[in-house]
C-alpha positions as CSV (number, residue, x, y, z in Angstrom):
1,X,104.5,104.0,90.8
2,X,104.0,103.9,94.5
3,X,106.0,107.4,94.7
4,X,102.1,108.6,94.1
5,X,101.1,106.7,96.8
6,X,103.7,108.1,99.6
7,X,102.5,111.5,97.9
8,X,98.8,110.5,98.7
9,X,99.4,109.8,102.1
10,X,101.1,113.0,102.7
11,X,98.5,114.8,101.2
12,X,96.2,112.9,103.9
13,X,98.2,113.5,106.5
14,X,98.5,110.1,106.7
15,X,102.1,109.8,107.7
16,X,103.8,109.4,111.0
17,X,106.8,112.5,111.6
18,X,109.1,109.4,111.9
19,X,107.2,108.1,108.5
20,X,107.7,111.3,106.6
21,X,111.9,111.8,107.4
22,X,114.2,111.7,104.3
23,X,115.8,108.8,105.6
24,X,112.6,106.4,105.8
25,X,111.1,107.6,102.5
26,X,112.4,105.0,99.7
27,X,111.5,102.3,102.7
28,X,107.9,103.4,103.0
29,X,107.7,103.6,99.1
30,X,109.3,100.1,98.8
31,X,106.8,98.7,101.4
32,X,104.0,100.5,99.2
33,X,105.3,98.9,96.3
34,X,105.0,95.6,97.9
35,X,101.9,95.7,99.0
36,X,100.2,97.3,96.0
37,X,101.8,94.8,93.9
38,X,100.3,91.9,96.4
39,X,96.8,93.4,95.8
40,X,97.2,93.5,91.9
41,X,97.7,97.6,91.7
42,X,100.3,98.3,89.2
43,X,99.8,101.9,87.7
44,X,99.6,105.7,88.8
45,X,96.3,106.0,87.7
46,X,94.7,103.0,89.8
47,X,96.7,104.6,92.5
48,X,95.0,107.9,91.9
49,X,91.3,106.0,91.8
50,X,91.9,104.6,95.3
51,X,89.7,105.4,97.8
52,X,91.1,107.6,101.1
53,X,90.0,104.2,103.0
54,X,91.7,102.3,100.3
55,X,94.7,103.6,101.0
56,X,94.6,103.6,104.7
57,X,94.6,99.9,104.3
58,X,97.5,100.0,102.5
59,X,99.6,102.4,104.4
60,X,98.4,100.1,107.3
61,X,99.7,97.0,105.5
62,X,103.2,98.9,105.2
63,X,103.3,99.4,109.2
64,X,102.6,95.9,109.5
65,X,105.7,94.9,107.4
66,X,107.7,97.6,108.6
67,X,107.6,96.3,112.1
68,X,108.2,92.7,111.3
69,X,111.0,93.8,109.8
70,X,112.4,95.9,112.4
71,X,111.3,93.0,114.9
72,X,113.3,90.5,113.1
73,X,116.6,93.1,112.6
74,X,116.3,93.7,116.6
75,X,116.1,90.1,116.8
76,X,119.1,89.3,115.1
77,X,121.1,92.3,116.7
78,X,120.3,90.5,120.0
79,X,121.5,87.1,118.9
80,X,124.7,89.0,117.8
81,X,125.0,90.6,121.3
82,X,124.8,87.6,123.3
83,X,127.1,86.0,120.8
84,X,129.8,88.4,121.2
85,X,128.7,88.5,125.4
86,X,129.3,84.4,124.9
87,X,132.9,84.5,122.7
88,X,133.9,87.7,125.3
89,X,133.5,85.5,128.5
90,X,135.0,82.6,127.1
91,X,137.9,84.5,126.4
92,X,138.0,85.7,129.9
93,X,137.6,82.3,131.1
94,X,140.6,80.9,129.1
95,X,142.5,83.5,129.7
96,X,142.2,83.1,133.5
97,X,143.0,79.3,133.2
């Protein structure tokens, strides 16, 4: 279903480069499928109906959870960082003792 709407924003030159790699494809068209599921869209033709506006809005909604979720992985890579940094100089510190 929202293969048609990654297609769409293609064909609107909608997409970012980064957007439009093979490797961040099936993310965007998850994201699409979350977001037009949230707003009650659930088949091709709907998808075909919408508006260039329309689907503006929901390419934008798709940044939006993109980010948070990079945000929150960068997050979490972080706390793992200074937890190693943390175990590392405790390490150090025992062995020194």
């Amino acid at each position: 279903m929202s293969d048609l709407a990654y297609q769409r924003f293609i064909a609107s030159y909608m997409l970012t480069y980064e957007e439009q790699l093979p490797q961040n494809r099936q993310e965007i068209i998850d994201y699409t499928e979350d977001v037009l599921q949230a707003k009650g869209i659930e088949c091709d033709k709907r998808i075909s109906e919408l508006s260039e506006e329309q689907i503006r809005e929901i390419l934008e909604e798709v940044r939006r959870l993109r980010e948070k979720k990079k945000n929150k992985r960068k997050k979490q890579d972080q706390q793992q960082d200074d937890s190693l940094v943390s175990d590392q100089q405790e390490g150090i510190v025992m062995t020194q003792q």
